[in-house]
BAVEXVEX-887937 format. One line per 4 residues: number of its first residue (from 1); their letters; for each residue x negated, y negated, z negated of N, C-alpha, C. Coordinates in pm, 1 decimal, padded with zeros to 6 digits, m for minus. Each point is the difference from the previous one (the first is absolute). Layout:
BEGIN
NUM> a> X,Y,Z,X,Y,Z,X,Y,Z ~ ...
This chain:
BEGIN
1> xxxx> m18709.4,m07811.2,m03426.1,m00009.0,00060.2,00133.5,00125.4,00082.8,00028.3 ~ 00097.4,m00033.0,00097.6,00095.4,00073.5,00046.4,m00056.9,00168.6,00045.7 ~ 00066.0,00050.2,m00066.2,m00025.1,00186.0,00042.0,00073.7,00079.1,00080.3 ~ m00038.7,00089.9,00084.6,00100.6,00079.4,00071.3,m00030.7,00185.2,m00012.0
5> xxxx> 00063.6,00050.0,m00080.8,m00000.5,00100.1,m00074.8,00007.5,00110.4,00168.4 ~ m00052.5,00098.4,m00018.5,m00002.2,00090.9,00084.3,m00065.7,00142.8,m00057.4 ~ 00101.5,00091.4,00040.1,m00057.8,00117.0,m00086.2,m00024.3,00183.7,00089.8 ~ m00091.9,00036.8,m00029.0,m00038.1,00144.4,00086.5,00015.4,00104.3,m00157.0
9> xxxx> 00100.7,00081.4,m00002.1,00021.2,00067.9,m00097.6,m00096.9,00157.5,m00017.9 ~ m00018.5,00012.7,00095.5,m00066.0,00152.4,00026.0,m00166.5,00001.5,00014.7 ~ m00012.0,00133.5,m00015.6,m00131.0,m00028.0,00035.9,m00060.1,00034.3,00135.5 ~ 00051.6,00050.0,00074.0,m00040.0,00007.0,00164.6,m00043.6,m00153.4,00001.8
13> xxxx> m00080.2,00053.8,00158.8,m00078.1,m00114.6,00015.3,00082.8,m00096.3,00084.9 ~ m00028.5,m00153.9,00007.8,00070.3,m00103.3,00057.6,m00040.0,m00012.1,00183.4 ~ 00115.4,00056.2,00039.2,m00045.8,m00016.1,00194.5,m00101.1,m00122.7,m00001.3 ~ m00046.8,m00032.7,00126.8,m00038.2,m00062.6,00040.7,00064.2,m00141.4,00008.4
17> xxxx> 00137.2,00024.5,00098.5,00082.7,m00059.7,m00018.7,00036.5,m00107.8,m00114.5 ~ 00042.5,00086.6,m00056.9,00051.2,m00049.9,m00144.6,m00171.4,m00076.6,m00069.3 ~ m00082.7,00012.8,m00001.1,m00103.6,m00120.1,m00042.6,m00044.1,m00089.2,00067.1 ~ 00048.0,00015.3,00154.2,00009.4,m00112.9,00046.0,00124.2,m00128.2,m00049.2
21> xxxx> 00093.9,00089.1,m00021.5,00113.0,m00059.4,m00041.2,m00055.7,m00095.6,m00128.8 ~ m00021.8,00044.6,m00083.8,m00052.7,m00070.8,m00151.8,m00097.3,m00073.4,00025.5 ~ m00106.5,00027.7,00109.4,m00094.6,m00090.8,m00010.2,00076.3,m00143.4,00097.5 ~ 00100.5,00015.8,00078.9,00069.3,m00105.7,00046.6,00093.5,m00092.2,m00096.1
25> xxxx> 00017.6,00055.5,m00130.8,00078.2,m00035.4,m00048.3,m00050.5,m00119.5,m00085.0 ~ m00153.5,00066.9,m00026.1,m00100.3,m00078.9,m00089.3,m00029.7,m00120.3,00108.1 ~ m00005.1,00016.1,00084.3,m00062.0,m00089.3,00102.8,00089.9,m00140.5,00021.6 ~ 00071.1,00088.9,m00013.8,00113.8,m00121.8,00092.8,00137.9,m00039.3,m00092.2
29> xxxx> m00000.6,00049.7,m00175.6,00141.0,m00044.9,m00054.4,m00036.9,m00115.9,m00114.8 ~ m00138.3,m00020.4,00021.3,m00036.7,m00151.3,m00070.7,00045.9,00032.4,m00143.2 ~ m00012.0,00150.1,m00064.4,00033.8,00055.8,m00125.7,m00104.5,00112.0,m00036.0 ~ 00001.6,00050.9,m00142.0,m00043.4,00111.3,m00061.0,00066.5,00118.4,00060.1
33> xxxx> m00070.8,00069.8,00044.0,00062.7,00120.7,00033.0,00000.3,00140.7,m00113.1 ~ 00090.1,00019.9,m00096.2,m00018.7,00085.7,m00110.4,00061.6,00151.2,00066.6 ~ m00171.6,00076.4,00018.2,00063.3,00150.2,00106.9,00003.5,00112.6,m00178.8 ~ 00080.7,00051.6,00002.1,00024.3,00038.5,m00135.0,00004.1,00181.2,00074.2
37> xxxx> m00095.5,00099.4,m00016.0,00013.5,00121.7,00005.8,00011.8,00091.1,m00091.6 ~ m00006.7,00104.9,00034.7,00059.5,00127.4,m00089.3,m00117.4,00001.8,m00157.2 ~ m00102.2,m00062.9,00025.3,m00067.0,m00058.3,m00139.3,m00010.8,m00062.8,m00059.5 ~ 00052.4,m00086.3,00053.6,00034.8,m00143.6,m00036.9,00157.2,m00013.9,m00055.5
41> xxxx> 00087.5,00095.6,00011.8,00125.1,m00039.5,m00026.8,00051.1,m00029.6,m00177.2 ~ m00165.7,m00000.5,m00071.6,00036.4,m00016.8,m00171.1,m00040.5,m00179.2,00004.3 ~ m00063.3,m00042.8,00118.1,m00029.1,m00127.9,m00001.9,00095.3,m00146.8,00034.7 ~ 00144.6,00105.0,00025.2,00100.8,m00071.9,00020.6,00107.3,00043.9,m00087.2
45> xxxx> m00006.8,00151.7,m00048.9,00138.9,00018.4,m00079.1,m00065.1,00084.2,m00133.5 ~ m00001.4,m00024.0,m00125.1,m00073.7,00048.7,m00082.0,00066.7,00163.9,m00024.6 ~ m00064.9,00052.8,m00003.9,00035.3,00189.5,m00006.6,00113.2,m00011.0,m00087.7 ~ 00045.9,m00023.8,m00108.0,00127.4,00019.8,m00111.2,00127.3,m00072.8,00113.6
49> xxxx> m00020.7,m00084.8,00098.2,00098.2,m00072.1,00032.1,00049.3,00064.2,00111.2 ~ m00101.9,00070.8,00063.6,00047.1,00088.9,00181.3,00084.5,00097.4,m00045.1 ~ 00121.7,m00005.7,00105.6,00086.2,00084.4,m00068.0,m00030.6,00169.5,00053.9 ~ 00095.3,00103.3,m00097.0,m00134.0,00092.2,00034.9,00046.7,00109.8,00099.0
53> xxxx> 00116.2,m00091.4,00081.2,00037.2,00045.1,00119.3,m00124.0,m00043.6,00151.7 ~ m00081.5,m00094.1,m00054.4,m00105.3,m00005.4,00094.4,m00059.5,00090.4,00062.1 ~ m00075.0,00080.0,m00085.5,m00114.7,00037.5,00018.6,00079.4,00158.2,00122.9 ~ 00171.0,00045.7,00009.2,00021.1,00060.4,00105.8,00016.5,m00019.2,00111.2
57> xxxx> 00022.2,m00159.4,00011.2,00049.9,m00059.2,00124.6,m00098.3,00016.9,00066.3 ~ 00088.0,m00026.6,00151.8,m00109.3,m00003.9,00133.9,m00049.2,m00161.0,00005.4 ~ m00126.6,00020.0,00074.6,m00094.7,m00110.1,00021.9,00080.9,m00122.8,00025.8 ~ 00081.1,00012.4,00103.5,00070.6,m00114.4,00057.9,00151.5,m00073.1,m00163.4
61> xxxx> 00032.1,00101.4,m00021.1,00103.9,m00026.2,m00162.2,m00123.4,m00083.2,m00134.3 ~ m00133.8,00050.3,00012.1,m00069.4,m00035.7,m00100.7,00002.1,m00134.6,00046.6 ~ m00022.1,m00060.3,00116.8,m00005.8,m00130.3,00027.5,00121.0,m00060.7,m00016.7 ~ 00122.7,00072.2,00013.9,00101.6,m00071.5,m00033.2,00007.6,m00034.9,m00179.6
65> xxxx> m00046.9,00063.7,m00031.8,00059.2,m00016.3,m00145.4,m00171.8,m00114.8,m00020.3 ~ m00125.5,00010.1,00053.5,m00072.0,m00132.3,m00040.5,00037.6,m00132.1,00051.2 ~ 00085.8,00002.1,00114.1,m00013.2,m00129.9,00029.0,00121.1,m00091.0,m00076.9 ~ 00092.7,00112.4,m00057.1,00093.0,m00063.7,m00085.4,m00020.8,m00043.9,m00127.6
69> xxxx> m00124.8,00102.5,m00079.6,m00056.2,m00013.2,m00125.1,m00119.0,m00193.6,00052.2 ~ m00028.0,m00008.3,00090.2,m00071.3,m00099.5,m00031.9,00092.9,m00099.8,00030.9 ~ 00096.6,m00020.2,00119.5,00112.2,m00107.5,00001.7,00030.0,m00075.9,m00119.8 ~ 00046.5,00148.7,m00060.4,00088.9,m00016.1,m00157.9,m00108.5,m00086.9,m00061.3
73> xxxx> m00125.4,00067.4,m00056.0,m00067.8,m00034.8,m00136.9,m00071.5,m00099.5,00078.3 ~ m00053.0,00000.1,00104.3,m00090.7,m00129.4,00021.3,00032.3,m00077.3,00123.9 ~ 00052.3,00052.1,00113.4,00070.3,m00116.0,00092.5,m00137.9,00002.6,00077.6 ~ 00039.2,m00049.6,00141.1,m00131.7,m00049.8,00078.4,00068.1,00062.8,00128.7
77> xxxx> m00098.6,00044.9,00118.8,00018.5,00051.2,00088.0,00017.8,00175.0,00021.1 ~ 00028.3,00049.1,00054.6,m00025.5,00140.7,00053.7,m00005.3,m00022.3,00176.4 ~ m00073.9,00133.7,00024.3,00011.9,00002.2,00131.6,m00048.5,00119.9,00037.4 ~ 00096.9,00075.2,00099.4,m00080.2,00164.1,00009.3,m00129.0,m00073.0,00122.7
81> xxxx> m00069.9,00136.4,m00019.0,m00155.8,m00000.7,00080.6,m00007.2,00047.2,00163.1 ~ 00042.8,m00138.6,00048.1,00019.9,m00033.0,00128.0,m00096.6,m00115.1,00027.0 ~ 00020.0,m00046.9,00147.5,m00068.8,m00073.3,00077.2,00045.9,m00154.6,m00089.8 ~ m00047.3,m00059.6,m00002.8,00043.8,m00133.5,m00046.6,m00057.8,m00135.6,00104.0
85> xxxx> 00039.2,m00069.7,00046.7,00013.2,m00120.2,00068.8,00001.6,m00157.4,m00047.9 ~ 00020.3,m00005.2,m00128.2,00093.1,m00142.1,m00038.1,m00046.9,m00033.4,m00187.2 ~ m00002.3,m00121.2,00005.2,m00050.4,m00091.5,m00093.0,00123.4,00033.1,m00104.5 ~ 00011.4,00078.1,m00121.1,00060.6,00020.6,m00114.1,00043.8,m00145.6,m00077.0
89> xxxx> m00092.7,m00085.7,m00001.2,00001.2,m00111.3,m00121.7,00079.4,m00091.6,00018.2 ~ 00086.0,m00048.4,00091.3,00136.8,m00105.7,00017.7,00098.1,00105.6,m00038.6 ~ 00045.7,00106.3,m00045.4,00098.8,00079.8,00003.5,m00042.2,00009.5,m00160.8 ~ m00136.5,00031.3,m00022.5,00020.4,00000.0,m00187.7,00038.6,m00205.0,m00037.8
93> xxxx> m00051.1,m00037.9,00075.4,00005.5,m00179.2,m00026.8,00175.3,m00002.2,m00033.6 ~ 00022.9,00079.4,00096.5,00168.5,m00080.8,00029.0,00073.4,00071.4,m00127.1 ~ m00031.6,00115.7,m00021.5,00075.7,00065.4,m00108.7,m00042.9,m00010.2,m00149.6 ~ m00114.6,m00072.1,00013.6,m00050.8,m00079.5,m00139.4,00098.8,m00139.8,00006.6
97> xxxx> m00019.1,m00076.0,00146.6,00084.4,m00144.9,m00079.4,00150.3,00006.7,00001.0 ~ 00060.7,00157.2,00002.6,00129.1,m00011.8,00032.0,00088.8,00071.9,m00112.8 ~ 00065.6,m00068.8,m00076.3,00051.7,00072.0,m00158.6,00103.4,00084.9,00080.3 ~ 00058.2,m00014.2,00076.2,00094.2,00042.2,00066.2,00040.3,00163.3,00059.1
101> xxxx> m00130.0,00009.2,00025.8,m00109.6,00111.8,00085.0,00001.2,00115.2,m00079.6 ~ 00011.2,00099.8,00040.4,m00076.9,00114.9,m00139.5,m00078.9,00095.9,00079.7 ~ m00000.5,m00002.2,00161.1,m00074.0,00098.7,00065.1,m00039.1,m00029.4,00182.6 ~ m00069.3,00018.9,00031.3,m00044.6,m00071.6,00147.1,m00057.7,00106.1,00076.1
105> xxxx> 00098.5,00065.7,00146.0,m00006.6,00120.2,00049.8,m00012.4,00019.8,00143.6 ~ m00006.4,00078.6,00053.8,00038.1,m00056.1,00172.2,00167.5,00104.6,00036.4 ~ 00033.6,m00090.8,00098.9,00149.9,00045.3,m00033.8,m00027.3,00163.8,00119.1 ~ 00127.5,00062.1,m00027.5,00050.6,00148.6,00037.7,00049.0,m00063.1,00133.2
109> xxxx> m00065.6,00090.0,00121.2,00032.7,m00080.2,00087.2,00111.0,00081.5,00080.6 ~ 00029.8,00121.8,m00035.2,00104.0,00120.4,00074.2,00058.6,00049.4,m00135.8 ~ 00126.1,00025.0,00067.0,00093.4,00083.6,m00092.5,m00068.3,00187.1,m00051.8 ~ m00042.8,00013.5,00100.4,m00117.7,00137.3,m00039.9,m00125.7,m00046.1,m00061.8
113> xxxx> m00026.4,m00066.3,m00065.5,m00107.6,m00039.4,m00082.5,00072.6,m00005.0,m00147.2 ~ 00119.4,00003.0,m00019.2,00041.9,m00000.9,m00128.2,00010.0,00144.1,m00120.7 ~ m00043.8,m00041.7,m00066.3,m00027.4,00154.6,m00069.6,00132.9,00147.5,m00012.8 ~ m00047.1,00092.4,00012.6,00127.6,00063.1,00046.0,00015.6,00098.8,m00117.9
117> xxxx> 00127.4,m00064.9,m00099.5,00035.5,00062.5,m00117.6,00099.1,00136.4,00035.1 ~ 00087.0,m00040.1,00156.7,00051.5,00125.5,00018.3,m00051.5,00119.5,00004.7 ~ m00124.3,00023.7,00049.1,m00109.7,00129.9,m00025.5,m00051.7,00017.2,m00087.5 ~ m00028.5,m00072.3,m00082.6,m00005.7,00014.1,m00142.7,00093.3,00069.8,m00086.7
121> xxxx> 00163.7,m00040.4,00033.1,00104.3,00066.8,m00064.8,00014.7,00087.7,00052.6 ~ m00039.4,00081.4,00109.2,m00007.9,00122.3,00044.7,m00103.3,00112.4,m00034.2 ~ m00142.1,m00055.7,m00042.4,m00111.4,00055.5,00000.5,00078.3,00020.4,m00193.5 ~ 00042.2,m00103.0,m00062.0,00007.9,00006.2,m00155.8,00159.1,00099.7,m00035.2
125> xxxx> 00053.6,00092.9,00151.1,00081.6,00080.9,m00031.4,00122.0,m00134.3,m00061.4 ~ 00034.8,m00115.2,00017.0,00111.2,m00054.1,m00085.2,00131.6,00014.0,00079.2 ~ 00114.4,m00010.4,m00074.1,00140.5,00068.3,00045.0,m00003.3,m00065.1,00120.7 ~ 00121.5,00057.6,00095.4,00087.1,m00087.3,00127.6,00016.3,m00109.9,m00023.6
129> xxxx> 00090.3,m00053.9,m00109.7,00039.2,m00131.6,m00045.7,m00128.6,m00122.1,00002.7 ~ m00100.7,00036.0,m00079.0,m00128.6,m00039.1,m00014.6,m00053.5,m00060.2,00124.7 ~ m00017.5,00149.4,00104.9,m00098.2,m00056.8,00090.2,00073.6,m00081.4,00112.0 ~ 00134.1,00017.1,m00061.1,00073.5,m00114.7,00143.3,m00012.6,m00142.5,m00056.1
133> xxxx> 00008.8,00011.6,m00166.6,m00068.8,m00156.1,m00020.6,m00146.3,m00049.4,00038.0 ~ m00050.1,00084.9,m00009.3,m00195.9,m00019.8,00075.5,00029.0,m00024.2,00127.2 ~ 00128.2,00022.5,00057.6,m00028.3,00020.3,00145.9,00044.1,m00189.2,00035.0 ~ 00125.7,m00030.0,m00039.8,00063.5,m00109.7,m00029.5,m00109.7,m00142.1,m00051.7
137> xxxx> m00106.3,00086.5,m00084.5,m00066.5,m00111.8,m00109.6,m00113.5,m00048.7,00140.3 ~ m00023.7,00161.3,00059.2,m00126.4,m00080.8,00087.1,00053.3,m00092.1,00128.5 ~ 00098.8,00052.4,00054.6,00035.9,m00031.5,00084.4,00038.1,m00150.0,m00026.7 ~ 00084.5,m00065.4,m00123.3,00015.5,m00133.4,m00020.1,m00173.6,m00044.4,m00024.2
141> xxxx> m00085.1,00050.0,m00098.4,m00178.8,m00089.1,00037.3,00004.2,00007.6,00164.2 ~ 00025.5,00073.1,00078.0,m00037.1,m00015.0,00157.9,00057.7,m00106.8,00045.2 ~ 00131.9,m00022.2,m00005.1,00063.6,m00105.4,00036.3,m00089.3,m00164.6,m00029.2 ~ m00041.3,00059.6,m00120.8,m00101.1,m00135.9,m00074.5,m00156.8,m00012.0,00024.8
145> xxxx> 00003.8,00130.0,00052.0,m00156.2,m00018.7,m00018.3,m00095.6,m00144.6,00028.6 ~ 00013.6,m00099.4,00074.1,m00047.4,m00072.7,00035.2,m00010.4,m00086.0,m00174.8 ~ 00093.9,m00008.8,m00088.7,m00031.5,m00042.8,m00080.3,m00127.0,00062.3,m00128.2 ~ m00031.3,00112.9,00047.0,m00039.6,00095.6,m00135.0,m00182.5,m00034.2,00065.0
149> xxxx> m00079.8,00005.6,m00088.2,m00125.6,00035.1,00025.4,m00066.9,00150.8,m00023.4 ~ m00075.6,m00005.9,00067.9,m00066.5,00127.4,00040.6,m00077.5,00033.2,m00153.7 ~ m00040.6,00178.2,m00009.8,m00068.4,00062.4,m00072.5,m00157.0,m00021.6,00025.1 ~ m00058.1,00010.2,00097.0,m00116.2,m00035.4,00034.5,m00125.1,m00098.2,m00037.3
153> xxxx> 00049.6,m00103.5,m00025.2,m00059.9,m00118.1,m00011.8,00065.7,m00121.2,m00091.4 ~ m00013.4,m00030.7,m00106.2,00060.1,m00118.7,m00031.0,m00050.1,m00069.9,m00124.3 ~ 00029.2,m00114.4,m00098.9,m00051.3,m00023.2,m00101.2,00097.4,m00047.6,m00059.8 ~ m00027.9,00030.4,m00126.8,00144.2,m00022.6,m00081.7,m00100.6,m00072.5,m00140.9
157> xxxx> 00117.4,m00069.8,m00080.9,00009.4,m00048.6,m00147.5,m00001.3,00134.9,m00053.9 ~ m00124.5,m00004.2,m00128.5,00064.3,00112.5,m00131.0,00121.0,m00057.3,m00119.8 ~ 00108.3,00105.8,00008.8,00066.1,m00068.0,m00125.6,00114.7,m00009.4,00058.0 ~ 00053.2,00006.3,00130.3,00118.8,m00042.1,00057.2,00094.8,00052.2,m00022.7
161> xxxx> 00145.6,00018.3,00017.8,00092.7,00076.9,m00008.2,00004.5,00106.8,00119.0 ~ m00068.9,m00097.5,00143.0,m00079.6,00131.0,00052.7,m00046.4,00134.4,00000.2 ~ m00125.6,m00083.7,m00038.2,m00128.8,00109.0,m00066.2,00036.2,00149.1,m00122.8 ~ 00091.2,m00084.2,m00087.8,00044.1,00043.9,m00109.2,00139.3,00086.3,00001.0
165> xxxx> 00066.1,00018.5,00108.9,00070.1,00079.3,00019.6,m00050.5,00145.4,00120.9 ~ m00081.1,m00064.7,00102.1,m00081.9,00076.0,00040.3,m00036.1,00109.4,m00036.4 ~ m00033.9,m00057.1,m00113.0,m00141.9,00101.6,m00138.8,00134.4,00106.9,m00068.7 ~ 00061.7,m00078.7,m00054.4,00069.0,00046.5,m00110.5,00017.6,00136.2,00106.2
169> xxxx> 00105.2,m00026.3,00163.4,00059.4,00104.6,00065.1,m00101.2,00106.7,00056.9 ~ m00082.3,00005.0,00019.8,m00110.8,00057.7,00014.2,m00070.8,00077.0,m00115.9 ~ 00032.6,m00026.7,m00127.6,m00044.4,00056.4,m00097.0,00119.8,00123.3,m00024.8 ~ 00126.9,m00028.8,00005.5,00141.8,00051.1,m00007.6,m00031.1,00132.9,00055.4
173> xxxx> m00048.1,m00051.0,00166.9,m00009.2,00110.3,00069.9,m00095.1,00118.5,00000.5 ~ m00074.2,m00045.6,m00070.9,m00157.6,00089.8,m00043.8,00098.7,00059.0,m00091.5 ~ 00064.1,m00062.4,m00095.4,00018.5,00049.8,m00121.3,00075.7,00139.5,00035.7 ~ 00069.2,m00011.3,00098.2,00084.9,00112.1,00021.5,m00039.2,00063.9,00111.7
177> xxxx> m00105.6,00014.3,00071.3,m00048.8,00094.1,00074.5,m00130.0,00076.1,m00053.2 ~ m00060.9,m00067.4,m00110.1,m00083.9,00068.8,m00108.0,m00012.9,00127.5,m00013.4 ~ 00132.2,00027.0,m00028.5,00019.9,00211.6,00022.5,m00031.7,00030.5,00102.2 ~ 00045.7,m00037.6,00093.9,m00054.2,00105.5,00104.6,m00077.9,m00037.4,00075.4
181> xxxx> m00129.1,m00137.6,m00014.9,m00122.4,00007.2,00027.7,m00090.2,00102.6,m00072.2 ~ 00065.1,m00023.3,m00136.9,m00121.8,00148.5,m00072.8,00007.2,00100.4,00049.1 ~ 00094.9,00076.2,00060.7,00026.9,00083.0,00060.3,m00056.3,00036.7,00198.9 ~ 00043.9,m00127.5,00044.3,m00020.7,m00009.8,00131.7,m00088.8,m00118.9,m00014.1
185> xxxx> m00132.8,00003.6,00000.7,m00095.6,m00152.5,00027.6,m00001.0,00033.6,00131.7 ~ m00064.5,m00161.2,00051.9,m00032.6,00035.4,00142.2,m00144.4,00060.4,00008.6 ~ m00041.5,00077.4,00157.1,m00101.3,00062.1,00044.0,m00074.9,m00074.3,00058.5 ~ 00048.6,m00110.0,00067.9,m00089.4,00002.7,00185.7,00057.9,m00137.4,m00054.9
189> xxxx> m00102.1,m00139.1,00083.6,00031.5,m00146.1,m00061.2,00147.5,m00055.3,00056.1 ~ 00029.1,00045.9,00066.7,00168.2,m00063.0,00059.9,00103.9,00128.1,00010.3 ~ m00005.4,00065.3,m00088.9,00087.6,00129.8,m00006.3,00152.5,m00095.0,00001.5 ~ 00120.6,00058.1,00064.0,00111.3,m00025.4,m00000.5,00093.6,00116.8,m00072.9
193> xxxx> 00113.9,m00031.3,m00069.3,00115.1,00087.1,00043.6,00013.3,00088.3,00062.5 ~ m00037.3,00164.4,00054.9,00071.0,00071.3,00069.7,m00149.5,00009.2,00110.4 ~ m00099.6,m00094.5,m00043.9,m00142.6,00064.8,00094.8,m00024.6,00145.5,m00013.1 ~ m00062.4,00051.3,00118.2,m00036.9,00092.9,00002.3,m00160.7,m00016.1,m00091.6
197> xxxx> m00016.8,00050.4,m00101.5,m00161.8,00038.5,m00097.5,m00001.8,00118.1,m00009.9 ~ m00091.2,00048.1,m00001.6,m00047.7,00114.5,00018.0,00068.0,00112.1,00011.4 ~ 00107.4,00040.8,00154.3,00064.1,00039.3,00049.4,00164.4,00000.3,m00042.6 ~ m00012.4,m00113.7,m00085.6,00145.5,m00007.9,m00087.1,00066.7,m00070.9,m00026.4
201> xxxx> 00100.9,m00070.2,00041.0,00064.1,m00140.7,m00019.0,m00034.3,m00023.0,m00127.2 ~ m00038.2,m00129.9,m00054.5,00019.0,m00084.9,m00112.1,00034.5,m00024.2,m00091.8 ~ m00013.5,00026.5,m00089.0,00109.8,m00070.9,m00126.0,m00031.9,m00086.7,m00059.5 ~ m00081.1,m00081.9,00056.2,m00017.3,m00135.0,m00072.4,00101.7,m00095.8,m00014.2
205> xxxx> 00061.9,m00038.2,m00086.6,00114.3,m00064.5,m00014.0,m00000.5,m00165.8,00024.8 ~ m00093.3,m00049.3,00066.8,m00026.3,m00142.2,m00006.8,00071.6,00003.6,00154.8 ~ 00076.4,m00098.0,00054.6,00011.0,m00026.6,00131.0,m00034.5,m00131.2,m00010.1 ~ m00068.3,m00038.7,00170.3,m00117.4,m00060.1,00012.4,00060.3,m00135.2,m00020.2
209> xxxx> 00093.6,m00047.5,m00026.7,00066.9,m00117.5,m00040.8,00007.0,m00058.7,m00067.5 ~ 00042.0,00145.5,m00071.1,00090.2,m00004.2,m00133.3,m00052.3,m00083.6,m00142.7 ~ m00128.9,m00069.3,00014.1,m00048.8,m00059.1,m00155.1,m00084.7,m00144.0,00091.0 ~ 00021.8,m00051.0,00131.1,m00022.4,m00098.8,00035.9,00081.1,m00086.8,00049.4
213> xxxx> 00040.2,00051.0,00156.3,00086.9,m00084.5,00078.0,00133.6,m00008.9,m00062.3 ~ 00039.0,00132.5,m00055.6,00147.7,00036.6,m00019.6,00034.6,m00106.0,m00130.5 ~ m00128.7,m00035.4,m00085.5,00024.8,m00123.4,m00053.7,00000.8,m00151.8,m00005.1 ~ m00104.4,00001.3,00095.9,m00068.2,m00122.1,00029.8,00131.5,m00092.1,00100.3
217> xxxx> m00005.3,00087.7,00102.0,00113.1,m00095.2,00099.3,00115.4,m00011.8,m00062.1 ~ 00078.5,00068.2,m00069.4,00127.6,m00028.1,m00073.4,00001.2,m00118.3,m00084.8 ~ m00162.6,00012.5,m00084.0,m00030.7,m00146.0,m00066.5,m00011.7,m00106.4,00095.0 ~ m00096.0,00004.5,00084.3,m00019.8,m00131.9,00085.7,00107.0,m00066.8,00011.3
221> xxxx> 00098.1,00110.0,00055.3,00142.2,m00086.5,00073.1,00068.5,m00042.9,m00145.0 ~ m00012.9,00076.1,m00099.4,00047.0,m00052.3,m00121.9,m00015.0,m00117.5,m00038.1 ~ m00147.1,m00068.0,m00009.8,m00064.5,m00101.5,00014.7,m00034.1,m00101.5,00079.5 ~ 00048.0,00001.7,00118.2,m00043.3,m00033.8,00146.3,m00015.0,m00126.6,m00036.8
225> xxxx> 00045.9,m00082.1,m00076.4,00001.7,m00132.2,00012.8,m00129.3,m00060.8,m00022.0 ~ m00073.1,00115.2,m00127.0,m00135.6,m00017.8,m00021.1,m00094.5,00009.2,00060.6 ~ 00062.1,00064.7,00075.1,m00173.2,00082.5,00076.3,00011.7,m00116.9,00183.1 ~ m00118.6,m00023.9,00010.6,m00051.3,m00057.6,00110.8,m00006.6,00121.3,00074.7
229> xxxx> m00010.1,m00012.9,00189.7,m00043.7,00125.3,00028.7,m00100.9,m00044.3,00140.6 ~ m00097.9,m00087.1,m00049.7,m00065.6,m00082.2,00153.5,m00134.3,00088.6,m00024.7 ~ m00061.9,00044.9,m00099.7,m00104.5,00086.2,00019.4,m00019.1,00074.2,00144.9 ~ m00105.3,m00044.5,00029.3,m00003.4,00083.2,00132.3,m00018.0,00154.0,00001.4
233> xxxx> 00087.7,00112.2,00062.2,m00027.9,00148.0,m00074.5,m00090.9,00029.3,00070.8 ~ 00000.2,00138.1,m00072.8,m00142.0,00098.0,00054.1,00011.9,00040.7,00121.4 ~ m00166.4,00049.2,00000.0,00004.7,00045.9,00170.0,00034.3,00180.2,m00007.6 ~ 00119.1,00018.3,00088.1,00090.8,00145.8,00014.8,m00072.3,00102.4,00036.4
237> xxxx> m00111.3,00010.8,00107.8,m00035.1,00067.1,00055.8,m00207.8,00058.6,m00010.9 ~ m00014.4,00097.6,m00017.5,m00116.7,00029.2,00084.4,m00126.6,m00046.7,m00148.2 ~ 00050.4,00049.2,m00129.8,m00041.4,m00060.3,m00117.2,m00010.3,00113.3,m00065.8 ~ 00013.0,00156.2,00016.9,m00033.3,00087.2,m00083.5,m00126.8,00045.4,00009.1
C-alpha cells in the first residue's frame, strides 16, 4: 500500500480545518494516510535515533526534521494537512516504474515561493561576505525556480543521493545549533527569530528555513534531472 506520511507535532488540538484537510486526504489520495503525532513520534523514529535537538524545536521545525527522517529511512509520500483534491497513485506508479526518478513533486510556481536562506543568514548573525552569498544563492534558485519542487507535498525514493544528503545536512545543522536550543528552546508552536514571547524578542536560534527549504531547494535544483514536478500542489489558502 502506497503511504503518505503526515505529521501534527504538538499537542494542541487540530482546527477544524486542518481535519477536514486529512480526512480529504484519506478520501481522495487512493493511499494510507500515516498521521504521526506528538505520541506517536517513537512509532516512526525510535527514541536512541531522534536527535536530541528535537525535543526544543518549534512545532512547524519538528515536522521538518520528520518528514526528512521518513524520506531518508523509508521513502513514500509526505504531505502537510491541507485540503486535498487528487488521486496520489499514478504519481507513486510513475516513480516506481521509473529508475531514473528519485522524487515526484509539484513544481514552485513564483520566485517568492523559494525558500529564503538570505533571512536565515541574517537571523544566524553570519558575516557581510556570507549573507551576500545567501543573497546571490537565492536569487540564482529564483531565477530557476520553475525547475525545483516544492516543500509541501511530494514523494520521494529512500536511499537516494537526494534523500541522503538532505538528512546528512539537516543533521549538520542540528548538530550546531544544539547549544543554543538548550539554552533558547522554543515557547509558542511557530516561535521565530526575534518574536516577540513573553514581552521579549526571541532567542530561538532556528530560522524558519533554515533546516528545510534552505536545503531542500538547493538540492532539488541540484538534482533536477531526477525529480518530476507534475504532482498537482496543495491547496494555498483557507486550511488552518
Amino acid at each position: 500500500m502506497n503511504r503518505i506520511f503526515c505529521f501534527w507535532t504538538g499537542t494542541n488540538e487540530m482546527s477544524e480545518n486542518r481535519k477536514r484537510g486529512i480526512a480529504s486526504l484519506r478520501a481522495q489520495s487512493g493511499c494510507e494516510v500515516v498521521l504521526i503525532t506528538a505520541d506517536r513520534v517513537g512509532d516512526l523514529v525510535p527514541a536512541a535515533d531522534l536527535h536530541p535537538a528535537y525535543r526544543h524545536l518549534n512545532l512547524a521545525h519538528r515536522s521538518d526534521y520528520l518528514r526528512c527522517y521518513a524520506m531518508r529511512h523509508q521513502g513514500g509520500g509526505y504531505a502537510d494537512i491541507k485540503p486535498n483534491h487528487h488521486d496520489w497513485t499514478p504519481y507513486f506508479d510513475r516513480l516506481a516504474a521509473s529508475p531514473d526518478l528519485w522524487a515526484i513533486g509539484y513544481r514552485e510556481h513564483t520566485p517568492g515561493s523559494v525558500s529564503n536562506m538570505y533571512t536565515s543568514s541574517k537571523d544566524l548573525g553570519l558575516s557581510a561576505p556570507r549573507r551576500a552569498g545567501a543573497y546571490l544563492h537565492r536569487k540564482w534558485l529564483q531565477a530557476n525556480h520553475k525547475r525545483l519542487i516544492g516543500c509541501c507535498s511530494f514523494i520521494c525514493k529512500p536511499g537516494t543521493p537526494f534523500v541522503e544528503e538532505w538528512w546528512q545536512e539537516m543533521n549538520r545543522r542540528l548538530d550546531r545549533l544544539l547549544p543554543e536550543l538548550e539554552r533558547h528552546p522554543a515557547r509558542v508552536p511557530h516561535e521565530r527569530p526575534g518574536d516577540i514571547v513573553d514581552g521579549a524578542p526571541s532567542r530561538y536560534p532556528v530560522p524558519w528555513t533554515h533546516i528545510l527549504g534552505d536545503i531542500f531547494h538547493p538540492l532539488g535544483l541540484k538534482y533536477t534531472r531526477r525529480m518530476s514536478r507534475d504532482l498537482p500542489p496543495p491547496v494555498s489558502g483557507n486550511y488552518r
